[in-house]
DRENVOMAR-937251 format. One record per residue (C-alpha): residue number from 0; residue in one letter; chain; x, y, z. Coordinates in nm, 3 decimals. Example, Ala and Ser with C-alpha at 12.3 -4.5 7.8 and 13.67 -1.06 7.14 Angstrom:
<sites>
num/residu/chaine/u/v/w
0/a/A/1.230/-0.450/0.780
1/s/A/1.367/-0.106/0.714
</sites>
This chain:
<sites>
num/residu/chaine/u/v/w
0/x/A/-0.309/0.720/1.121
1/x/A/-0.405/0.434/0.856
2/x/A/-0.112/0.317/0.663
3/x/A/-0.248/0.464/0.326
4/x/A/-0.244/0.803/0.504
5/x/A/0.132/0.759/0.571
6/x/A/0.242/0.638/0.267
7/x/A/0.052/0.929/0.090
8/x/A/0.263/1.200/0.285
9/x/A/0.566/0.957/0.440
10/x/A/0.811/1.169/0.187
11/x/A/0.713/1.501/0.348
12/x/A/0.737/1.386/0.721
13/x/A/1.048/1.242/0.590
14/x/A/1.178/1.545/0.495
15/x/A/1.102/1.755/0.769
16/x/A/1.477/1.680/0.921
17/x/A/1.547/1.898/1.213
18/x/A/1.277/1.955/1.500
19/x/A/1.280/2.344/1.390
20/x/A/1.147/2.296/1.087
21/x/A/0.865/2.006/1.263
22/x/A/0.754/2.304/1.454
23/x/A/0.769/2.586/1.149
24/x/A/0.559/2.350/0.936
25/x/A/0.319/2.235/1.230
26/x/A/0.221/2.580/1.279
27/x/A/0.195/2.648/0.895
28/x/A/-0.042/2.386/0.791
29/x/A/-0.389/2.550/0.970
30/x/A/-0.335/2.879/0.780
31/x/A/-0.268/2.707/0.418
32/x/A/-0.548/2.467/0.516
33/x/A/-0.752/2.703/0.587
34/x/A/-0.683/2.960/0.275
35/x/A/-0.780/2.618/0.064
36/x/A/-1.089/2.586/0.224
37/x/A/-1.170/3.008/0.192
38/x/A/-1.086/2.987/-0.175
39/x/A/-1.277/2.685/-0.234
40/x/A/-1.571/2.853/-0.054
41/x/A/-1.557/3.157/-0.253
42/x/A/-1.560/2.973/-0.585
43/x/A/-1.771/2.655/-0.536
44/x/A/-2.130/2.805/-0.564
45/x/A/-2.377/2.592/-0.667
46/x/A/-2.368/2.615/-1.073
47/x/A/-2.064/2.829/-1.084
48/x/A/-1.669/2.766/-1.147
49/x/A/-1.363/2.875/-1.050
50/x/A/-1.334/3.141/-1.301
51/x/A/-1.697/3.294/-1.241
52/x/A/-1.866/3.063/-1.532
53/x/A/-2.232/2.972/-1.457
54/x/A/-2.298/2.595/-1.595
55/x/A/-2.648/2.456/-1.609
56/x/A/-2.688/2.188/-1.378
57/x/A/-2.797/1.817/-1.522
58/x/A/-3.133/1.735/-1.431
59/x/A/-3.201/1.387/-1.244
60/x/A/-3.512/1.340/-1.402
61/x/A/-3.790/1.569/-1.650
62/x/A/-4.188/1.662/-1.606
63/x/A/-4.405/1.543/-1.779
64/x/A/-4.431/1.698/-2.161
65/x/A/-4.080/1.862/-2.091
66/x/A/-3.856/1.907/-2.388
67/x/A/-3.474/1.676/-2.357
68/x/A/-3.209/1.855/-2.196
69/x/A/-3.037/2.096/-2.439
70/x/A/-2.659/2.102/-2.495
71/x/A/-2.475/2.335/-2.262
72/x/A/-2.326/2.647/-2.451
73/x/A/-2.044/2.653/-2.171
74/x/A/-1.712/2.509/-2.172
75/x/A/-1.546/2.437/-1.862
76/x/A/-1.135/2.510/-1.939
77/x/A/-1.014/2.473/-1.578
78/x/A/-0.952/2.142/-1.407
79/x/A/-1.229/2.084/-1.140
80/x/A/-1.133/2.029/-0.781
81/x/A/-1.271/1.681/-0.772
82/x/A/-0.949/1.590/-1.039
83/x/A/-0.685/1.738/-0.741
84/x/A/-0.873/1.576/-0.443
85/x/A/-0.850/1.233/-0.649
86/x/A/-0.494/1.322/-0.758
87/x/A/-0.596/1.121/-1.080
88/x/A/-0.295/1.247/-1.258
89/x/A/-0.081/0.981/-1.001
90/x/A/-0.324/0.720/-1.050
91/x/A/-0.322/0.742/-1.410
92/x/A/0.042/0.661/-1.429
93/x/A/-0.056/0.311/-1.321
94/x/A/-0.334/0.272/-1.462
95/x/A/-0.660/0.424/-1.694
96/x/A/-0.934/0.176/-1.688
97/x/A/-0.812/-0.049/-2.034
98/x/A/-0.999/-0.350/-2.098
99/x/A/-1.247/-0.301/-1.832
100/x/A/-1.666/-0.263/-1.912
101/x/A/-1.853/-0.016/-1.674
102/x/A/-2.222/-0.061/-1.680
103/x/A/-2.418/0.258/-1.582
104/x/A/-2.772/0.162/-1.503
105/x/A/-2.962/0.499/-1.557
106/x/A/-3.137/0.701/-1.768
107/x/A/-2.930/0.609/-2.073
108/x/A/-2.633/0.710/-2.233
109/x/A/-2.638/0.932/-2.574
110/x/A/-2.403/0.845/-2.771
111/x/A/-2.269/1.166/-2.910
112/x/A/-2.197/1.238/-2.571
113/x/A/-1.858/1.414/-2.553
114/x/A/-1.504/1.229/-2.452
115/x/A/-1.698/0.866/-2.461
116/x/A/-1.649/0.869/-2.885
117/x/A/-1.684/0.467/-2.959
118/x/A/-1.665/0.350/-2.609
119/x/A/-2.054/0.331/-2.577
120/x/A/-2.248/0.048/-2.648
121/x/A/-2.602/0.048/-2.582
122/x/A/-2.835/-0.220/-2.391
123/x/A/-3.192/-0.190/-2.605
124/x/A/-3.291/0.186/-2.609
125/x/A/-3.038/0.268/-2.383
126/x/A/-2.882/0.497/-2.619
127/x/A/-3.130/0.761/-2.613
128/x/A/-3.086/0.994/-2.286
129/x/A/-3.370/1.307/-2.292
130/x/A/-3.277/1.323/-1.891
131/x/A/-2.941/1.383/-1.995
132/x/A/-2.818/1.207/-1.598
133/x/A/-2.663/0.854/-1.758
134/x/A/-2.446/1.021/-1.989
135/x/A/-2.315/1.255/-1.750
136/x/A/-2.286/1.007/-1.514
137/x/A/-2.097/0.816/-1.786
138/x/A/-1.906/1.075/-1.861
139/x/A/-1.762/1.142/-1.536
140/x/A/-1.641/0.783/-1.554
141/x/A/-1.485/0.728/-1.850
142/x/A/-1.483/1.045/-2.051
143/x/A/-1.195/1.133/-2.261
144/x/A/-0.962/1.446/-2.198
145/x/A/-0.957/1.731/-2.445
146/x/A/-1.098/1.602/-2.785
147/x/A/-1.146/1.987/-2.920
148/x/A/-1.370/2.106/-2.636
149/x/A/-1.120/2.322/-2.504
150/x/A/-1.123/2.143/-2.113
151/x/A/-0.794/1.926/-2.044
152/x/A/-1.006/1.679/-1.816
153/x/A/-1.258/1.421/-1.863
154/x/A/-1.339/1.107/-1.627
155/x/A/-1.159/0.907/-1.371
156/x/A/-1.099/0.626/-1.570
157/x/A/-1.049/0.803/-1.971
158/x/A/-0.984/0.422/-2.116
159/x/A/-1.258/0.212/-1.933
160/x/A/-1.559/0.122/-2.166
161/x/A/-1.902/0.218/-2.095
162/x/A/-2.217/-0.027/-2.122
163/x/A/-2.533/0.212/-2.151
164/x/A/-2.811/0.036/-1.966
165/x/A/-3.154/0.201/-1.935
166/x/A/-3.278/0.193/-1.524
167/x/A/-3.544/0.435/-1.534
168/x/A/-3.843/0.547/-1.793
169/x/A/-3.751/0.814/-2.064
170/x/A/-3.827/1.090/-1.812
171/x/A/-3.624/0.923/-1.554
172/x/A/-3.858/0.759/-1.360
173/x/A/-3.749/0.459/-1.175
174/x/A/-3.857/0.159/-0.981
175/x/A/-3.707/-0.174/-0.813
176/x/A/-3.780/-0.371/-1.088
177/x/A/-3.657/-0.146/-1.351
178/x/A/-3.322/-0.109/-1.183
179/x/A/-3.317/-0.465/-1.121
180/x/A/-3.381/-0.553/-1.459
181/x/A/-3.118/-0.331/-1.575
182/x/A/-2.883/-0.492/-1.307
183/x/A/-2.900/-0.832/-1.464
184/x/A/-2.914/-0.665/-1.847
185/x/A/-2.494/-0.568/-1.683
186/x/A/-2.423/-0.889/-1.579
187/x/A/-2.540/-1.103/-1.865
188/x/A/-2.290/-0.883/-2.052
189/x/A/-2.009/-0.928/-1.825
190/x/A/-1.977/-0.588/-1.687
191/x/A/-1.661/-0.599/-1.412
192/x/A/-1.820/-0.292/-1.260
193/x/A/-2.211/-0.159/-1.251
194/x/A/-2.275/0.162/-1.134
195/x/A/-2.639/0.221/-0.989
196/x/A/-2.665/0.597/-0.957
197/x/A/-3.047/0.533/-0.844
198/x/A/-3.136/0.537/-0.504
199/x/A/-3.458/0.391/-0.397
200/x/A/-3.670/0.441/-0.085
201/x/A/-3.725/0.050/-0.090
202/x/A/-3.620/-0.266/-0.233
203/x/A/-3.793/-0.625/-0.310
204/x/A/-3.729/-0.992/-0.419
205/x/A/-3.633/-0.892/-0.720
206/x/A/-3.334/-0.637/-0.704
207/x/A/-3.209/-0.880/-0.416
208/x/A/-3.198/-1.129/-0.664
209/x/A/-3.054/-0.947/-0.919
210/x/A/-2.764/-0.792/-0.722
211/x/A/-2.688/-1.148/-0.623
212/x/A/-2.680/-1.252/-0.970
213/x/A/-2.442/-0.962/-1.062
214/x/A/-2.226/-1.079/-0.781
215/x/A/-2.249/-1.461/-0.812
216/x/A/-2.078/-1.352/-1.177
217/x/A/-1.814/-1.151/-1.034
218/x/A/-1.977/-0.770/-1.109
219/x/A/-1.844/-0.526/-0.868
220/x/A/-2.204/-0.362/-0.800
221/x/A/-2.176/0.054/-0.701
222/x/A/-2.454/0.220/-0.589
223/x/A/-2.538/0.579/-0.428
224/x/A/-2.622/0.543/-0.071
225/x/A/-2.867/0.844/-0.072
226/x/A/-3.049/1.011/-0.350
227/x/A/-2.948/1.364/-0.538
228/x/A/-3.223/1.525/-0.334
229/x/A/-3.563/1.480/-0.208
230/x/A/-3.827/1.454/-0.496
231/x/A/-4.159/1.501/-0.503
232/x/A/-4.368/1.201/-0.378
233/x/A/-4.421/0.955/-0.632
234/x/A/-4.111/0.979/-0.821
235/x/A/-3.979/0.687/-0.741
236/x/A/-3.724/0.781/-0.457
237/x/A/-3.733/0.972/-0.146
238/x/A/-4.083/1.181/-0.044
239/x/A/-4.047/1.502/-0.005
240/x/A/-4.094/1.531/0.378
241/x/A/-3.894/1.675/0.645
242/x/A/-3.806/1.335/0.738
243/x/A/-3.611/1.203/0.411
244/x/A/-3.299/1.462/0.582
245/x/A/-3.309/1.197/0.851
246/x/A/-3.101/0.851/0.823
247/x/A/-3.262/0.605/0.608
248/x/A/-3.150/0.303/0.396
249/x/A/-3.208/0.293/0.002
250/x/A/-3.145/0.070/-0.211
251/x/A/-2.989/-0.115/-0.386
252/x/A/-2.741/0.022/-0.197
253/x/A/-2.858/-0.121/0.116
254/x/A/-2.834/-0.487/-0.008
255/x/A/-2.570/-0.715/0.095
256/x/A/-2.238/-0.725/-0.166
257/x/A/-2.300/-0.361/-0.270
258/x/A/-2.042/-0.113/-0.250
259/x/A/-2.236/0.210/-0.127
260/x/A/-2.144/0.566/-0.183
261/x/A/-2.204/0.891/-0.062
262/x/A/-2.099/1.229/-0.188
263/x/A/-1.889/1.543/-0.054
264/x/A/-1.785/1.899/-0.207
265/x/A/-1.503/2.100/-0.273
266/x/A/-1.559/2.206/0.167
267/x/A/-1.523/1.861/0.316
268/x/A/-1.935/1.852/0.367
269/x/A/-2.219/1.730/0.214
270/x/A/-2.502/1.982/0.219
271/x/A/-2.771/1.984/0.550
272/x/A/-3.013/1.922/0.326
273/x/A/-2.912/1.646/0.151
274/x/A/-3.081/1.309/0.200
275/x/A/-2.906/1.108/0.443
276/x/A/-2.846/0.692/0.431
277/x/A/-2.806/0.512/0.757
278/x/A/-2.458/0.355/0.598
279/x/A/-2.230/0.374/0.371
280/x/A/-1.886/0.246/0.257
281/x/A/-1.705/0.501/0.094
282/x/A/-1.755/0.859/0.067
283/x/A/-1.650/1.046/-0.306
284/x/A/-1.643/1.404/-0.500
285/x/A/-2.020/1.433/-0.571
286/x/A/-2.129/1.780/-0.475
287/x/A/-2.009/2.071/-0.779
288/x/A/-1.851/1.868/-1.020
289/x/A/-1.824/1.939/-1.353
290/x/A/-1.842/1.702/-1.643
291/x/A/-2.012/1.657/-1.989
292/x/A/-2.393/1.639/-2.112
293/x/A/-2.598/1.425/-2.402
294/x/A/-2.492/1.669/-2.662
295/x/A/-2.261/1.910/-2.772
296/x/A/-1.897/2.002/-2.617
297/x/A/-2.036/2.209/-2.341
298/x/A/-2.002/2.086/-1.940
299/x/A/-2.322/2.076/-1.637
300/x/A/-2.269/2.072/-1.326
301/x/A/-2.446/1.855/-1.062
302/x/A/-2.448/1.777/-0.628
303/x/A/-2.557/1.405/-0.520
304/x/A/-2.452/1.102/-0.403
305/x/A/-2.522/0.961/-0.802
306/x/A/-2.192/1.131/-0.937
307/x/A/-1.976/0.984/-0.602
308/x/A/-2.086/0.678/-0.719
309/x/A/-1.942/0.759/-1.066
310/x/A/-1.618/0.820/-0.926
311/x/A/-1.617/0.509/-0.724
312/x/A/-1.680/0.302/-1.015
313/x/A/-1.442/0.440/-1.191
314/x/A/-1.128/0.384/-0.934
315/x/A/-1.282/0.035/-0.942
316/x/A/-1.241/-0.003/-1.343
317/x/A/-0.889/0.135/-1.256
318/x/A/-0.810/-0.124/-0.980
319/x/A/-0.949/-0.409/-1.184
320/x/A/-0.780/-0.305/-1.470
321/x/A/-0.407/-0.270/-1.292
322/x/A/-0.516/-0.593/-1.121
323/x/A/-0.730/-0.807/-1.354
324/x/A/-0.671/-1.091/-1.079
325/x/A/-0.892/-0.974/-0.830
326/x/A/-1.240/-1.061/-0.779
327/x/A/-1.551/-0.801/-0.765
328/x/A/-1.526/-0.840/-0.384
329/x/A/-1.166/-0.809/-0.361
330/x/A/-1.147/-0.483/-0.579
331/x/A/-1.391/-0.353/-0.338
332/x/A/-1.189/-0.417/-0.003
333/x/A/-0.932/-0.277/-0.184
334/x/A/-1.066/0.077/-0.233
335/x/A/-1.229/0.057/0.080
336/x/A/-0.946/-0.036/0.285
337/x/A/-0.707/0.223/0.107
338/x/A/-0.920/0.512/0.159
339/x/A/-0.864/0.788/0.366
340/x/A/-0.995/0.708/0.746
341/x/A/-1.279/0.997/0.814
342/x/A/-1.683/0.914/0.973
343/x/A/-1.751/0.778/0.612
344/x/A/-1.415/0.706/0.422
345/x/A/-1.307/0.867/0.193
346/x/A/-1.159/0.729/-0.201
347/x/A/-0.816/0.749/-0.258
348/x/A/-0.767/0.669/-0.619
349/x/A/-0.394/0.630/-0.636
350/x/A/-0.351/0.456/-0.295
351/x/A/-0.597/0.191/-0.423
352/x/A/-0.322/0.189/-0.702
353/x/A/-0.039/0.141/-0.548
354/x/A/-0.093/0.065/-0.159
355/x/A/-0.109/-0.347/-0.105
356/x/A/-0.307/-0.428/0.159
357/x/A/-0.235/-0.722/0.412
358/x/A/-0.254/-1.029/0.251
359/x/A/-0.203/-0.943/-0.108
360/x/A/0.066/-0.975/-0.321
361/x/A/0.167/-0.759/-0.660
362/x/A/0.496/-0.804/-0.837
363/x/A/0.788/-0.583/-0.703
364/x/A/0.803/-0.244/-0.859
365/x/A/0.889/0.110/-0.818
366/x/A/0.592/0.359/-0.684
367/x/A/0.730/0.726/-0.776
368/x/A/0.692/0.938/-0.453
369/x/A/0.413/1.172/-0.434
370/x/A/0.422/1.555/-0.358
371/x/A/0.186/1.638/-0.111
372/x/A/-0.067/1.809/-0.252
373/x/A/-0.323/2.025/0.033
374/x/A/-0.704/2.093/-0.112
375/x/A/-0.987/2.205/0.083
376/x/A/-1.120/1.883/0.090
377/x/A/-0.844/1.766/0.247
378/x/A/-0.856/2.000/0.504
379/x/A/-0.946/1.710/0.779
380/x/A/-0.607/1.487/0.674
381/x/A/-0.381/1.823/0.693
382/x/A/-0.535/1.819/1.094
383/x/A/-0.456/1.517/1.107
384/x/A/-0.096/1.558/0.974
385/x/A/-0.045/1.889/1.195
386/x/A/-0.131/1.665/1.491
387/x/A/0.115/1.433/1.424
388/x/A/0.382/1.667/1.330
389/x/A/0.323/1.856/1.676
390/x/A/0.327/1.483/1.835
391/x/A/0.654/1.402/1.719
392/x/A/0.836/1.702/1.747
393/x/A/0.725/1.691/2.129
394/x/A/0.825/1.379/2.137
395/x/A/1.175/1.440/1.984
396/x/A/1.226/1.768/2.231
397/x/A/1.154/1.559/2.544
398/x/A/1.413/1.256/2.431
399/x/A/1.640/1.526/2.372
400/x/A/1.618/1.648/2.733
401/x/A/1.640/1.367/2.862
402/x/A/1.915/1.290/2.669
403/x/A/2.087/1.585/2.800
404/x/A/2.026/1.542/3.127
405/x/A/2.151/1.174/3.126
406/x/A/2.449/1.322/2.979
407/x/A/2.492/1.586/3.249
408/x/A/2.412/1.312/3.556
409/x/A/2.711/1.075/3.427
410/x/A/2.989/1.370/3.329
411/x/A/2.886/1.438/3.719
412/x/A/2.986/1.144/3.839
413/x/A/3.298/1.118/3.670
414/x/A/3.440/1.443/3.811
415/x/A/3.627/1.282/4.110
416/x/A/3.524/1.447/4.477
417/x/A/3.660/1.775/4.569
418/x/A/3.681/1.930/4.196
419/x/A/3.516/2.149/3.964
</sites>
């Protein structure tokens, strides 16, 4: 078990005590594991929350002669699961995002867009989203809480600014050199953290060069490692073949220095059909989350790889906000190497927070313990805890015995020959 891991649930192994109650709780995590995962099932569908509301779900892109996304008349007043996976209200007791610029390179950012209220400012005609997918996007990084809409959440990092930086055509069209335009528009303006939702089926000279120019001026660069879905041909991403569910690499996550993200839902999964990368460095919330759209006060909902990457660049405006010291590459080891250990692994906000990896420093203060908090999507690291519990308390029964028995062997030998 990776030391984040521990130090996320070292107060309950702590407080386990006697081996009875090691055994009790071994055999009661797979039931309340798996009543997490049941209720998450039954309440997850695609476009639907907790409470039976059906949202609309943000489009990644519009035809041709279609109208711009209307404002949802649906407010979301329950806090989505991705907010208790990320346990954002620990991480946000060290830190919010102040005093750090996020750059989302997408279809633009509208700047009535709800919980981002003079936070936004706008690269050319970035502030004009039709699509709708930027401010969302945006939204899900550094939206505000509350504000009148009724909903007590907003993004991951409700302080961080947001840079609105166009990366596609009006309808949401892309291309390398679009998105590698719009990654140099970020780092002329001294974004800490760019967020490439796009995902491309190839790359070029020029987004190379422009991702090395974002890094060469210390830009954290976060891109999805997969796109939303498959597309029709043309598009500007994957084709829409049988073979785009098969490992690939896109860009720009594929290129050297970025930090690449994939998604997973409330389940643990990503769905079979989604579009598969042949890498990537952290996994995040992306499938059924809930945030807020160009205009009005009602929520979407969207599944894709692009809103993991909006989480992930948001725990990075919260780690180089805590720790303004640390370079674009640093912040990234440090959510990578804090996250929880799974095929692809996974963000752990408040770890990233709080846990100092080998070879740092940070100033001595207290970290408040953390309850442990069991969600469907955790459903792999309560395994993983069970395991361990079992291990030890086996462990602790056979020291015991032997213990006893060493006991037994040397009161033996003491009893002189001849008596009882």
């Amino acid at each position: 078990m990776s030391a984040p891991l521990l130090h996320r649930h070292h107060g309950a192994l702590r407080a386990l005590g006697t081996l009875p109650t090691v055994c009790v709780l071994a055999l009661a995590l797979g039931p309340v594991t798996a009543a997490a995962a049941r209720a998450a099932d039954a309440t997850a569908a695609s476009g639907t929350s907790g409470q039976g509301i059906r949202l609309p779900v943000i489009p990644g892109a519009l035809r041709s002669g279609a109208a711009c996304t209307k404002a949802s008349p649906t407010v979301m007043k329950v806090t989505p699961w991705t907010h208790n996976v990320l346990d954002l209200s620990g991480a946000w007791e060290f830190s919010r995002g102040a005093g750090v610029t996020v750059a989302v390179v997408d279809t633009g950012v509208a700047p009535g867009t709800h919980g981002l209220k003079g936070r936004v400012t706008a690269a050319g005609a970035a502030d004009d989203d039709c699509v709708g997918h930027g401010s969302f996007v945006a939204g899900l990084i550094a939206g505000a809480a509350g504000g009148g809409s009724g909903a007590d959440f907003g993004g991951i990092a409700p302080q961080a600014r947001i840079l609105a930086v166009r990366g596609t055509d009006p309808l949401g069209r892309t291309d390398a050199d679009r998105v590698a335009a719009g990654i140099r528009t970020a780092a002329d303006a001294r974004a800490q953290v760019i967020a490439v939702p796009l995902a491309l089926t190839s790359g070029g000279a020029a987004l190379t060069s422009a991702v090395r120019y974002a890094t060469a001026h210390d830009c954290l660069v976060v891109a999805a490692a997969a796109p939303d879905s498959a597309p029709a041909a043309g598009a500007g991403t994957a084709s829409a073949s049988a073979d785009s569910v098969r490992p690939r690499r896109y860009w720009p996550a594929a290129e050297r220095g970025v930090l690449s993200v994939v998604d997973f839902g409330p389940d643990g999964t990503r769905p079979k059909d989604a579009p598969q990368p042949d890498h990537a460095d952290l996994a995040a919330p992306g499938d059924k989350v809930v945030g807020a759209g160009p205009r009005g006060t009602g929520h979407f909902t969207g599944s894709g790889a692009s809103f993991a990457t909006a989480y992930v660049a948001g725990a990075a405006a919260l780690v180089r906000s805590r720790d303004p010291q640390l370079t674009a590459a640093q912040a990234s080891r440090r959510l990578t190497s804090t996250a929880y250990p799974a095929d692809v692994p996974r963000l752990d906000a408040y770890a990233a927070l709080t846990a100092v990896p080998h070879g740092e420093t940070r100033p001595a203060e207290t970290v408040p313990p953390r309850p442990v908090v069991w969600s469907a999507a955790d459903g792999r690291g309560a395994r993983l805890i069970a395991a361990v519990v079992v291990a030890v308390a086996m462990v602790s029964l056979l020291a015991a015995a032997a213990t006893r028995g060493a006991v037994r062997g040397r009161r033996r030998r003491a009893v002189p020959s001849g008596t009882e």
